[in-house]
C-alpha positions in Angstrom: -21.0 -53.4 1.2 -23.9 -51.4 -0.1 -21.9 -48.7 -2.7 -19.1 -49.8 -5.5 -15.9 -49.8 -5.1 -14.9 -48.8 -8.8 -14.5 -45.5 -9.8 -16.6 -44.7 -12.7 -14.0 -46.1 -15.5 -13.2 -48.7 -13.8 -17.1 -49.7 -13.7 -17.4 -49.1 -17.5 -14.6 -52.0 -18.1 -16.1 -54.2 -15.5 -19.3 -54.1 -17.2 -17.8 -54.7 -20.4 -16.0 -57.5 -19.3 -19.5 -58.8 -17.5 -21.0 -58.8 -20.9 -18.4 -60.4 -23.0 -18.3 -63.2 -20.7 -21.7 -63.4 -21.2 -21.9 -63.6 -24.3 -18.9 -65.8 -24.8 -16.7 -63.3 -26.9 -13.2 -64.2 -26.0 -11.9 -61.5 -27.9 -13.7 -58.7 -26.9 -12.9 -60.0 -23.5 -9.1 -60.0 -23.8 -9.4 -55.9 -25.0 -12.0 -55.6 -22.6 -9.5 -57.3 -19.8 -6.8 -55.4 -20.7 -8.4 -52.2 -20.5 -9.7 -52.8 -17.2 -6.3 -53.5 -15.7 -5.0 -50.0 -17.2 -7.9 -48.6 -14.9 -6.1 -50.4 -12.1 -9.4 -53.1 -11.4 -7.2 -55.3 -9.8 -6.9 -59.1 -10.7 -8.6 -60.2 -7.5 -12.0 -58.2 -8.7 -12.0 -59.5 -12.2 -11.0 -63.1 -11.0 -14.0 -62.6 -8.6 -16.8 -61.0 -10.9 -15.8 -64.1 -13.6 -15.9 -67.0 -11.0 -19.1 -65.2 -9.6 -21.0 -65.4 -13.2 -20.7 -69.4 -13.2 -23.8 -68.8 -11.5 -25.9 -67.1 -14.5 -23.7 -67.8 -17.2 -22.8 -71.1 -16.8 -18.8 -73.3 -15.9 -18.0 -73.3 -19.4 -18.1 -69.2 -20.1 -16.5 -68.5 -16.4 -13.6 -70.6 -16.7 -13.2 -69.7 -20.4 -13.4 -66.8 -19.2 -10.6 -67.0 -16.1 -8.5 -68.1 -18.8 -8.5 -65.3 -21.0 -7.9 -63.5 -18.0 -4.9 -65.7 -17.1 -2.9 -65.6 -20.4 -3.9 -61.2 -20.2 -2.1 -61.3 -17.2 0.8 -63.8 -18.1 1.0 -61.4 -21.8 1.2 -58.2 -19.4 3.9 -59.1 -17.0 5.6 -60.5 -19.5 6.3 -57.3 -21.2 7.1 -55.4 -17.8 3.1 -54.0 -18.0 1.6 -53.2 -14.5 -0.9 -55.6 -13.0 -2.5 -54.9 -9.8 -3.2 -58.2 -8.3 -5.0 -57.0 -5.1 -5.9 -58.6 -2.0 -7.9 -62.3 -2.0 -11.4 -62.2 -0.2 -10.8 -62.5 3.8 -11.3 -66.0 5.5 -14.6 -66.5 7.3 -15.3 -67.0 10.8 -15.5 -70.7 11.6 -18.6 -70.7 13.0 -19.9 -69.1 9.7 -24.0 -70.1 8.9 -24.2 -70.3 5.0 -27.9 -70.6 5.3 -28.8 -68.1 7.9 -26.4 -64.9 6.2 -27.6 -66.4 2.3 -30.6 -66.1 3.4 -30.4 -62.7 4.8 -28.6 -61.6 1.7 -31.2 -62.8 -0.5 -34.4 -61.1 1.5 -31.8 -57.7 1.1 -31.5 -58.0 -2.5 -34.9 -59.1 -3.6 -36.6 -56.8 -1.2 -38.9 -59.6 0.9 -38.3 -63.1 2.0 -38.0 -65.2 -1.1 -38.8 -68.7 -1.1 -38.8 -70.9 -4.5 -40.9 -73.6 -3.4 -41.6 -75.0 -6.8 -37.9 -76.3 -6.5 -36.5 -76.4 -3.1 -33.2 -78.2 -3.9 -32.7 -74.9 -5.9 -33.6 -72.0 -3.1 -31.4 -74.1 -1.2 -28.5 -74.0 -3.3 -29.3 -70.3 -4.2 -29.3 -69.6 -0.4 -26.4 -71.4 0.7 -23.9 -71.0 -2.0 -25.0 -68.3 -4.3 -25.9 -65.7 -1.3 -23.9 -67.2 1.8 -20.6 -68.5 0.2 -19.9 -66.3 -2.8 -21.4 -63.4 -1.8 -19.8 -63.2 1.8 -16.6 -62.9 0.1 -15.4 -59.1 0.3 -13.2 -58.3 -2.6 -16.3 -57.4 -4.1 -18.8 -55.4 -2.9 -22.9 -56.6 -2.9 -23.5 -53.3 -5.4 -20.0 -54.7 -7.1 -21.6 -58.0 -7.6 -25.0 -56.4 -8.6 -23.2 -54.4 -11.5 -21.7 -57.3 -12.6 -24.8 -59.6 -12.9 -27.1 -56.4 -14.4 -24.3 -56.2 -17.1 -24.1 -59.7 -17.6 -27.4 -60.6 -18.2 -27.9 -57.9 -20.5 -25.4 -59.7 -22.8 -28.5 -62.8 -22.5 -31.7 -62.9 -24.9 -34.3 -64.2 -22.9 -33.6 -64.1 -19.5 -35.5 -60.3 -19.0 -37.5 -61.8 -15.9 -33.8 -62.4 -14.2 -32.3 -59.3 -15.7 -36.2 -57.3 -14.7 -35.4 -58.6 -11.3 -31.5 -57.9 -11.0 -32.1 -54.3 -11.3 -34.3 -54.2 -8.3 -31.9 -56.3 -6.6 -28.9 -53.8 -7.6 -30.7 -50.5 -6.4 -31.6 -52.5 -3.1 -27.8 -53.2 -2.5 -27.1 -49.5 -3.3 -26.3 -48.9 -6.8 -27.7 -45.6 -7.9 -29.6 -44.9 -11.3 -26.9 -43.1 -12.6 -24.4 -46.1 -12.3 -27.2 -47.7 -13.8 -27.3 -45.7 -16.2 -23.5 -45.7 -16.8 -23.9 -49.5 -17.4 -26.1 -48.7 -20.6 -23.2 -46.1 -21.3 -20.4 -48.5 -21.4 -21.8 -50.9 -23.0 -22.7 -48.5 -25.8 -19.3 -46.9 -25.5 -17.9 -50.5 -26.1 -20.1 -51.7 -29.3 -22.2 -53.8 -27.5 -25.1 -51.6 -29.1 -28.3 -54.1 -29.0 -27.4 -55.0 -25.4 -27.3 -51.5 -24.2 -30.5 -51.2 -25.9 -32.3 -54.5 -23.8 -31.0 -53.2 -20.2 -32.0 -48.9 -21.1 -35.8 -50.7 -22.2 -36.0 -52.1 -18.7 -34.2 -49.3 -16.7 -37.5 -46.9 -16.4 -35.6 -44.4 -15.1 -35.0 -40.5 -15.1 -31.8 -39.8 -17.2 -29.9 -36.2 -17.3 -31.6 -33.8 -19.8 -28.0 -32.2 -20.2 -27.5 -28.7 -21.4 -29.2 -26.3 -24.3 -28.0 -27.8 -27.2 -27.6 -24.2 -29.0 -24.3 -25.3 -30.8 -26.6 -26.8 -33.4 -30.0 -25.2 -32.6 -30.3 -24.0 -36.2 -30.4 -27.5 -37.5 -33.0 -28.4 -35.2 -36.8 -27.0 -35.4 -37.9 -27.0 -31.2 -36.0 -27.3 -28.0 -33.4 -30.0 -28.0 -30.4 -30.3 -25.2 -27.1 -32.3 -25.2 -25.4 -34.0 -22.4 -22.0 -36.1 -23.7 -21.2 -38.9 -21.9 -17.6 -40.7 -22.0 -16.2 -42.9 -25.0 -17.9 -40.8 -27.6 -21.7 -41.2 -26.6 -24.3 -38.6 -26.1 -27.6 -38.6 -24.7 -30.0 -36.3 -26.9 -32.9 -34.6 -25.5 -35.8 -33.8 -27.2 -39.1 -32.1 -26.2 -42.2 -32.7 -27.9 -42.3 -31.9 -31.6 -38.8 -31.5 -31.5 -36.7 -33.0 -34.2 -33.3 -32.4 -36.0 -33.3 -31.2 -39.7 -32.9 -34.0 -42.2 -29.2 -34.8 -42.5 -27.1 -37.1 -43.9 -23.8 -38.7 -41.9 -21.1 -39.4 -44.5 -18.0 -41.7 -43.4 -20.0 -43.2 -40.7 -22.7 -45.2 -38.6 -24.6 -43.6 -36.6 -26.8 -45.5 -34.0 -29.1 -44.3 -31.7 -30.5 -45.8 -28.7 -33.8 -45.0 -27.3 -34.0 -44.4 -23.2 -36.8 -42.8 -22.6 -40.0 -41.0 -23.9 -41.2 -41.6 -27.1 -40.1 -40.3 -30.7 -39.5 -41.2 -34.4 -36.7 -41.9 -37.0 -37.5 -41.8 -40.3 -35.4 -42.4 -43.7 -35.8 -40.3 -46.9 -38.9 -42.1 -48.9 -39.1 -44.5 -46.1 -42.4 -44.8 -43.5 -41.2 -43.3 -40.1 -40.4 -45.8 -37.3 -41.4 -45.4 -33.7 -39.2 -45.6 -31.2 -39.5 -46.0 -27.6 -37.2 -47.2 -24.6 -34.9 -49.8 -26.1 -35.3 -49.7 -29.6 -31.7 -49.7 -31.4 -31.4 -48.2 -35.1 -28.2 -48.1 -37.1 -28.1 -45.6 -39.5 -26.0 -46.6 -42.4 -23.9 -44.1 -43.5 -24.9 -41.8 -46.3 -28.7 -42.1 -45.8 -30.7 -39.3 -45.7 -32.9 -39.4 -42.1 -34.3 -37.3 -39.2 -35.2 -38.4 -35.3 -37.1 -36.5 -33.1 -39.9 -36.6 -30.3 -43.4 -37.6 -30.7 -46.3 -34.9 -30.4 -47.4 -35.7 -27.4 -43.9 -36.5 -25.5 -40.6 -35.8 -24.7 -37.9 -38.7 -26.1 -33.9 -39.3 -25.4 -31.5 -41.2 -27.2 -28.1 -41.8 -26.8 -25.9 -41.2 -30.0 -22.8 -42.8 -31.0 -21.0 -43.4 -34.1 -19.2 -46.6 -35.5 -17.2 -47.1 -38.4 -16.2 -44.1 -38.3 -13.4 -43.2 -41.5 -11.3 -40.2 -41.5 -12.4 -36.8 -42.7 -16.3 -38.0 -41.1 -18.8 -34.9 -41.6 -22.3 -34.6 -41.0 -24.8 -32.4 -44.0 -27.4 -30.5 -42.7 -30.4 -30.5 -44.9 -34.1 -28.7 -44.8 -36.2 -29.0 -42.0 -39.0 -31.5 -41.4 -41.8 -29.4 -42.2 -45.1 -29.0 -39.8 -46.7 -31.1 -43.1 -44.5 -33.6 -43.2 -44.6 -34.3 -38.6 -48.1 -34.2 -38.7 -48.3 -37.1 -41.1 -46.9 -39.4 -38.9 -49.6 -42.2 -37.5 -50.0 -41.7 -33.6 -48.7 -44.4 -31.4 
């Protein structure tokens, strides 16, 4: 129970499909759905991740949500496409303690006992139902589940205490900071940009530096390297000083999201801004910019481009001088 049970595509969907429902965007969902079932998720582990987030999302968005899912799967058989419908959780034992195995779930995912005494109508119901009932049922994993609630809350502003605390849970039930990581991934990958952007500012966590980005070392002045990721995104790795040349992306959005270290993005005859784990910037398309690390630290951003129109090219301009870096105010 402590590893997924999706391969690494069939994670991406699920998380995408976690964060639509969190955020209530039906459409999004459908796609989202539908591209999950081409990954062969079956219908018994979406059903189950969507009935699970009642609990941090609310009825309304979960059965909303089981809808969508519903007329996907009505649409898809009706035009000969495969579903996988998978098996149903198993039955439990008769003699089955919510209490006792909820709250031995709970101590697992949190780390320590965990008592919420301020409200002890709600540590019973977290227990009892939340822990014992819906997590004892095995068509989903605990690191499953744990994916799906990381992913879901990241689609929620202000709940970064539950989300903050989620992640701990999901590396105690086994998921590993690369799937972590490969939650921020697909929810880039998917356009769901500023949410990638809250869970990667929370994440604290080593990511891949990638390899020497000598295909375009001449438009850089330092070391940078380059490690691409699935549905076009990239994670860019700077050392200090390092920055790219100031270019200019025609025919497209570029956005980069910030992951670790610290660095700056800066527009022509604009001041720089800082950026620093979390921090989202969309770079409208035809203005002149540069990004690169700070002075006095290494910085990574993932890079992916939107709105992208045919014929999209990227011009290379003159470096960012020695003059021009140091005139950026220290953080």
């Amino acid at each position: 129970m402590n590893q997924l049970s999706f391969t690494k595509e069939q994670a991406a969907w699920m998380s995408a499909i976690a964060c639509d429902e969190a955020k209530g965007d039906l459409v999004a969902l459908e796609s989202a759905i539908h591209n999950g079932l081409e990954a062969e998720l079956t219908v018994s582990q979406i059903k189950e991740a969507l009935s699970q987030l009642y609990a941090y999302t609310g009825f309304p968005r979960s059965l909303n949500s089981l809808g969508v899912l519903q007329r996907v799967i009505g649409d898809r058989q009706a035009k000969g496409v495969k579903v996988i419908m998978g098996e149903d959780a198993s039955p439990l034992s008769d003699d089955y303690d919510a209490l006792k195995e909820g709250t031995r779930v709970q101590t697992q995912l949190v780390g320590k006992a965990f008592e919420y005494e301020f409200a002890p109508a709600t540590d019973y119901y977290l227990k009892v139902h939340l822990f014992g009932d819906i997590f004892a049922r095995d068509n989903l994993t605990y690191a499953d589940r744990e994916l799906v609630t990381v992913s879901a809350l990241s689609g929620l502003e202000g709940v970064e205490p539950q989300l903050k605390a989620h992640i701990v849970g999901a590396r105690n039930m086994g998921v590993t900071e690369e799937q972590l990581q490969g939650i921020v991934v697909a929810l880039a990958a998917n356009g769901l940009l500023n949410e990638a952007g809250r869970l990667a500012g929370l994440l604290e966590t080593e990511w891949p530096q990638g390899k020497s980005n000598d295909a375009y070392a001449q438009y850089f002045v330092g070391q940078s390297y380059l490690q691409p990721y699935f549905g076009g995104v990239a994670i860019v790795t700077f050392e200090p000083r390092c920055r790219n040349n100031w270019h200019v992306h025609h025919g497209a959005v570029q956005v980069l999201i910030c992951v670790s270290g610290k660095g700056w993005y800066q527009e022509w005859n604009k001041p720089a801004v800082s950026l620093t784990p979390g921090t989202v910037i969309a770079i409208p398309e035809g203005v002149k910019h540069w990004h690169g690390a700070a002075a006095d630290s290494w910085m990574q951003h993932l890079a992916i481009h939107t709105q992208e129109q045919p014929g999209a090219t990227n011009e290379w301009l003159e470096p960012v001088s020695d003059t021009q870096y140091k005139k950026l105010t220290a953080f």
